[in-house]
C-alpha positions in Angstrom: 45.4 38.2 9.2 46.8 35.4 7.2 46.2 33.0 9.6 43.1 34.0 10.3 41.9 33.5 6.6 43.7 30.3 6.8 41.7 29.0 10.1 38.9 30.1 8.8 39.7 27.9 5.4 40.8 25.0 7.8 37.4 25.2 9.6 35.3 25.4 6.5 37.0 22.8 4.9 36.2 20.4 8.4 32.2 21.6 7.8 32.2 20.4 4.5 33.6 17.2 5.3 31.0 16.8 8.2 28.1 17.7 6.2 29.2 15.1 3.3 29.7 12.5 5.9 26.3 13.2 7.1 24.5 13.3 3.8 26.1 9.1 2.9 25.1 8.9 6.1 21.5 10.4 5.8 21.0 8.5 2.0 21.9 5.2 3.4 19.5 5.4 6.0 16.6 6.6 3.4 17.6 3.6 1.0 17.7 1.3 3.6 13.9 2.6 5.0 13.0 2.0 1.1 14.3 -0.9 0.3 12.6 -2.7 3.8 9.0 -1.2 2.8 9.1 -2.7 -0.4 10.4 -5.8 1.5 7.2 -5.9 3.4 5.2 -5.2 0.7 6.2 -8.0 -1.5 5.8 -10.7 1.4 2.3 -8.9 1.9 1.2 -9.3 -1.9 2.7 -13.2 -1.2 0.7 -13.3 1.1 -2.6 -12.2 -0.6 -1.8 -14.2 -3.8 -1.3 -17.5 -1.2 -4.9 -16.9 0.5 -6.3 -15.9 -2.5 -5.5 -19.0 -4.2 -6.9 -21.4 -1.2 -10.1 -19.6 -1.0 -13.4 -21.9 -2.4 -14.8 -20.3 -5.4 
């Protein structure tokens, strides 16, 4: 029974690493995803200020 108590420790102990692994993995996506919206949107409000400032008033 030993064993089994230690397999089942082994096992758990493999989860847990998976499921951290995922989460960096999971967060660095989501970052990344952020960080390239607010990418776009600055260029975007570049752009807006740049047509803004040629149009005839």
């Amino acid at each position: 029974m030993r064993s089994d108590k230690a397999a089942w420790s082994k096992a758990a102990e493999g989860v847990g690493e998976l499921c951290d692994g995922l989460a960096g993995v999971l967060e660095k996506t989501g970052n990344d995803q952020l960080r390239t919206d607010e990418a776009i949107k600055a260029e975007i409000a570049g752009l807006k200020v740049r047509v803004q400032s040629h149009q005839l008033v």
